[in-house]
C-alpha positions in Angstrom: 0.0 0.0 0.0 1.6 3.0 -1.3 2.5 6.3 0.5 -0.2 5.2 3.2 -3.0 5.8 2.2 -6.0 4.0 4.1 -8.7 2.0 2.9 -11.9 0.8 4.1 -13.9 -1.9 3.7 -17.7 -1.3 1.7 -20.3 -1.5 3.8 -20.3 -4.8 5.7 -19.9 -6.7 2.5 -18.1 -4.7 -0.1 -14.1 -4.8 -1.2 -11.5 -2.5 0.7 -11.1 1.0 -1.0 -8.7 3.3 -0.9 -10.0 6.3 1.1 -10.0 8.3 -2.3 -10.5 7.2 -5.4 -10.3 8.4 -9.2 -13.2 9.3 -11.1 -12.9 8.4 -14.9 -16.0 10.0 -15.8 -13.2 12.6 -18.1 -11.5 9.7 -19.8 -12.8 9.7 -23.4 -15.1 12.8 -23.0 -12.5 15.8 -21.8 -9.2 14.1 -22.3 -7.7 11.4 -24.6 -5.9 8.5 -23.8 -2.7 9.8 -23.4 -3.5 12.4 -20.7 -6.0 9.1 -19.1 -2.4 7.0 -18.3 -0.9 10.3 -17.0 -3.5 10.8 -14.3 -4.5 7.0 -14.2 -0.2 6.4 -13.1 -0.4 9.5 -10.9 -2.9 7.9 -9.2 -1.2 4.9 -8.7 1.9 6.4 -7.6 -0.1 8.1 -5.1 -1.9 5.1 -3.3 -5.5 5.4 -4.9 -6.8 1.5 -5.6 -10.4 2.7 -6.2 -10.7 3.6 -10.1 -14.5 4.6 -10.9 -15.7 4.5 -14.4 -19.5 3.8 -16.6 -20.3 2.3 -19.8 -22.0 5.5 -20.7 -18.8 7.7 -20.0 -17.0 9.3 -22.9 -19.5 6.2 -24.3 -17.2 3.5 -23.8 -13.7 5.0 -24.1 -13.6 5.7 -20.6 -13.4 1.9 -20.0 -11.5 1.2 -22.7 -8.9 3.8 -21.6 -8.8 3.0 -17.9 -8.1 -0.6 -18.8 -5.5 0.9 -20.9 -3.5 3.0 -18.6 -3.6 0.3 -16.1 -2.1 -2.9 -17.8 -0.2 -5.2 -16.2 -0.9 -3.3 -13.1 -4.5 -4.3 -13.0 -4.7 -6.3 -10.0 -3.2 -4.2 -8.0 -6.9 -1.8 -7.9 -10.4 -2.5 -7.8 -12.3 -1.3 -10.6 -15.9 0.0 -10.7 -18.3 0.1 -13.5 -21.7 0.2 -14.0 -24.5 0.0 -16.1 -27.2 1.8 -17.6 -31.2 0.2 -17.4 -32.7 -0.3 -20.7 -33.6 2.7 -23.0 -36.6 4.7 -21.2 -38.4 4.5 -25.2 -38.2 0.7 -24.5 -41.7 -1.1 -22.8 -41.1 -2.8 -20.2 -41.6 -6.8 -20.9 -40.5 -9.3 -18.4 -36.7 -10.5 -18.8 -35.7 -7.3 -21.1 -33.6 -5.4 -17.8 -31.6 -8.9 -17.0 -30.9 -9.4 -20.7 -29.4 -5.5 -20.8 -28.0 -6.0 -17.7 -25.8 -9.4 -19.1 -25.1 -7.5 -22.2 -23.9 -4.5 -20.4 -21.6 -6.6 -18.6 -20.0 -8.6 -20.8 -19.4 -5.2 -23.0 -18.0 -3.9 -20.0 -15.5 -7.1 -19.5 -14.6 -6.4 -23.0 -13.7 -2.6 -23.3 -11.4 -2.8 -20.1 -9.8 -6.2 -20.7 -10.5 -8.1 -17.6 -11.7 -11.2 -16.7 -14.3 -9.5 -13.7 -15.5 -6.4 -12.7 -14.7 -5.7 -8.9 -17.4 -3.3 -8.2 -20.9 -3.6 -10.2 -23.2 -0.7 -9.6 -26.8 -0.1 -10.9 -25.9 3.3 -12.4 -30.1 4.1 -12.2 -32.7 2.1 -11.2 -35.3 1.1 -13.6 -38.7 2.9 -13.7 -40.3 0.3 -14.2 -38.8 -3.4 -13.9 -39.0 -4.9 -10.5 -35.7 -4.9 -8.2 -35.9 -8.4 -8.2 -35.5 -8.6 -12.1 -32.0 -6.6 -11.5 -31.0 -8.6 -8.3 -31.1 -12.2 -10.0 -29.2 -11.0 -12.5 -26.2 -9.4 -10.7 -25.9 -12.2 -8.7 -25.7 -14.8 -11.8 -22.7 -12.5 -12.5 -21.8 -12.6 -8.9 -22.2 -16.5 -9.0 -20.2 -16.7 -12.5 -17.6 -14.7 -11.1 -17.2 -12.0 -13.5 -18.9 -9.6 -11.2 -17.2 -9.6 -7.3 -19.3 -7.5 -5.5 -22.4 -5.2 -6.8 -23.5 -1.8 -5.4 -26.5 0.9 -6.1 -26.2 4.2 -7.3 -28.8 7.3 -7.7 -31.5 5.7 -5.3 -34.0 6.7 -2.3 -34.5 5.4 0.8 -37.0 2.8 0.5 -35.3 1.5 -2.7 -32.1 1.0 -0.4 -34.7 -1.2 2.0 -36.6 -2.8 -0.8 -33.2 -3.7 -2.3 -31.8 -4.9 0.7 -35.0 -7.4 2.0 -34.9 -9.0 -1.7 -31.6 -9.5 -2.1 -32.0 -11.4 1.8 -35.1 -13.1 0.9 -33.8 -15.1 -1.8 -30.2 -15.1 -0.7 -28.9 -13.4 -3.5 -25.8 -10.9 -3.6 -27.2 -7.9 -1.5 -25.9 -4.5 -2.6 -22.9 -3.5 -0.6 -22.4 0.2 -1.1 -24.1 3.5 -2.9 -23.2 6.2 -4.9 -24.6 9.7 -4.3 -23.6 13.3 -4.6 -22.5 14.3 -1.8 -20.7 17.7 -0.6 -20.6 20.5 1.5 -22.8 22.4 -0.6 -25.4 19.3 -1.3 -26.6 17.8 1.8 -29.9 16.6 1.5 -29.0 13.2 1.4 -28.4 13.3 5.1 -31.9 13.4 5.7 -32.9 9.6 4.6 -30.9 8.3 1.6 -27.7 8.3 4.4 -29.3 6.6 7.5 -31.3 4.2 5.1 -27.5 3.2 3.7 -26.5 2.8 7.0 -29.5 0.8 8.1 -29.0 -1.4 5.3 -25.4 -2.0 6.3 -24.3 0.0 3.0 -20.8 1.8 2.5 -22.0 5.4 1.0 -19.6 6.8 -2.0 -20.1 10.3 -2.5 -19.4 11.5 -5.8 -18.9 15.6 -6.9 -17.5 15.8 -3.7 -16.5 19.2 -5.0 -19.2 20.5 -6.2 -18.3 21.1 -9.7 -15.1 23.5 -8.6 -17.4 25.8 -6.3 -15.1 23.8 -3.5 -12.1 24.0 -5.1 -11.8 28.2 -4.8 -11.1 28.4 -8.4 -14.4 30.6 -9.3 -14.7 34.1 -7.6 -17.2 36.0 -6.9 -19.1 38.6 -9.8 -16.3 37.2 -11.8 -16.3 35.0 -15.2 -15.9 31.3 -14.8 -12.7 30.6 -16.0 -12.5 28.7 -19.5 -12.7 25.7 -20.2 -13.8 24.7 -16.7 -17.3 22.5 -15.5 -19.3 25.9 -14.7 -18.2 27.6 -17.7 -19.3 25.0 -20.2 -22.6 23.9 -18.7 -25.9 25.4 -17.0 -26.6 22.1 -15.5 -23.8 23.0 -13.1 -23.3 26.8 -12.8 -26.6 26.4 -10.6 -23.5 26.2 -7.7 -22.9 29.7 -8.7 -25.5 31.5 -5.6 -24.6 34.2 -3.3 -25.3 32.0 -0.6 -22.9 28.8 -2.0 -20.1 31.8 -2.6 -20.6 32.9 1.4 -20.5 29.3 2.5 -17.1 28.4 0.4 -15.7 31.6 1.8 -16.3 30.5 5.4 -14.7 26.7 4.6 -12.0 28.6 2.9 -11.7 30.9 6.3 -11.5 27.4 8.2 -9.3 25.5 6.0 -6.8 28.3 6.4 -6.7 28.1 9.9 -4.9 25.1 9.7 -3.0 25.5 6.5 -5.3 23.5 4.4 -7.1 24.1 1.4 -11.0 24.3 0.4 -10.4 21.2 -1.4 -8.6 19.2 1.0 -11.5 20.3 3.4 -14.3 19.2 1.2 -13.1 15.7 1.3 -11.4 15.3 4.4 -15.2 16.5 6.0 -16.7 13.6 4.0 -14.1 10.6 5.2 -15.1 12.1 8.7 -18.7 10.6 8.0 -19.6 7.7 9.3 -21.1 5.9 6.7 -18.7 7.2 4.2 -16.2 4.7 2.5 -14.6 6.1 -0.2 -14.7 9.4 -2.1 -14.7 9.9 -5.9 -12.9 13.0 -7.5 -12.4 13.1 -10.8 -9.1 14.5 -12.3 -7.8 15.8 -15.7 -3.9 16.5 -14.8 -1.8 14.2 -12.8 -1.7 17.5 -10.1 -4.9 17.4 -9.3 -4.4 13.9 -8.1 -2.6 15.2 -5.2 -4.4 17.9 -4.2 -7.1 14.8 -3.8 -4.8 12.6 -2.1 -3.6 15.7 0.2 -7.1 15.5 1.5 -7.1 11.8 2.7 -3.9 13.3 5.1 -6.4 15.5 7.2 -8.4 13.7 9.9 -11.1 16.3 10.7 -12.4 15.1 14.5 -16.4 15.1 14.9 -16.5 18.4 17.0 -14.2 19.4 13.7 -16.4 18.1 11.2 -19.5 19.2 13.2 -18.7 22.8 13.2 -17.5 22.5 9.2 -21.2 22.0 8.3 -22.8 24.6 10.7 -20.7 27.2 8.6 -23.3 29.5 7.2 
């Protein structure tokens, strides 16, 4: 284990990750291949195990590019993927999700050239195929061995339950983690979504941990975003942009400084001080934002730390 850096385990059944780990969601989409086995060795020089990747990101070549960069080093991490449910233009028949759900795996096997997928997740549930449809057929994969251990992403509450009593009434592979967006500036998943994980014995994975760059202090007030970055290029996430999210980074930034850390390295070092919190994802598109990532995992935040970080107004 390099430099370090801890892992936990997922949940009560899930595989050990390393505290932070490397979203891939840029690989194919914002950077080539090349620049992917720049940040994809950074990473591995720097202790992260936990690589996070989609069939739908950079559609495919994210996968194909991850699997790339790591090589003959591939055993050394844990790869996630995950899949999409069938096209929402697509009725509903019996059988159709499990058939899109073996299909998605075995293309999934095949674009990062392994022999199993570590971490399976259910990148959205269904709208309308039962859970049990989806649960038989991750564990077949589980059971097959191509899939080791499967997780949720993008769910409520009561699907976390549902999921968990079917999975224990017919003694299939239970679920063993989730995936949610998670930051300082969007908590409302503390409400249920995080004690119904917990209930259910789930690891939580928090993803935009950064929220877009609002976290990062790299967008200033009444000033434009700079180019080329998340805010700049999309509506769907200068929403971050508010008076009152500029206040609130200001006052973690005011914090942070106190003890000669930065916004970012606050952001995720507040997260790893929850609980239920595993693993967090941040994504990366130059090996040197891999170790202002890693820098976080350094900074244990106590609870009375962490407790006053999210009464900051």
């Amino acid at each position: 284990m390099l430099h370090g850096m801890e892992h936990r385990q997922l949940g009560t059944s899930g595989p050990q990750l390393s505290v932070v780990g490397l979203g891939c969601n840029n690989f194919g989409m914002r950077i080539d291949a090349a620049a992917t086995d720049a940040v994809v060795h950074a990473a591995l020089d720097a202790g992260i195990t936990h690589f996070d990747t989609a069939e739908m990101y950079g559609g495919g070549k994210s996968e194909e590019f991850l699997g790339a960069a790591l090589g003959s080093r591939r055993d050394e991490v844990v790869i996630a993927t995950k899949y999409l449910p069938r096209p929402g233009d697509q009725p509903y028949t019996p059988g159709i999700l499990a058939t899109r759900i073996r299909e998605a795996a075995e293309g999934s096997l095949r674009r990062l050239g392994t022999d199993r997928i570590d971490l399976y997740y259910q990148h959205y549930p269904d709208a309308d195929a039962p859970i049990d449809e989806a649960l038989e057929a991750l564990d077949e994969l589980v059971r097959s061995g191509k899939v080791l251990h499967i997780a949720s992403s993008n769910v409520t509450a009561p699907q976390i339950a549902e999921a968990a009593t079917v999975s224990t009434s017919h003694s299939w592979a239970a679920f063993s983690g989730t995936q949610i967006e998670w930051s300082l500036l969007a908590r409302d998943v503390e409400e249920s979504i995080v004690p119904a994980a917990e209930a259910a014995g789930l690891g939580v994975v928090p993803y935009f941990p950064l929220a877009s760059g609002m976290l990062t202090g790299k967008y200033r007030r009444g000033e434009d975003f700079p180019e080329g970055t998340r805010l700049a290029s999309s509506p769907y996430f200068a929403k971050w942009a508010t008076d009152e999210n500029f206040a609130k980074v200001d006052g973690y930034a005011a914090f942070a400084a106190r003890s000669g850390h930065s916004v970012t390295e606050l952001a995720i070092a507040w997260l790893l001080a929850q609980p239920s919190v595993t693993s967090v994802i941040a994504g990366a598109t130059r090996p040197e934002q891999i170790a202002a990532n890693v820098a976080a995992a350094t900074r244990n935040l106590s609870a009375a730390e962490a407790a006053e970080v999210a009464n900051i107004q």
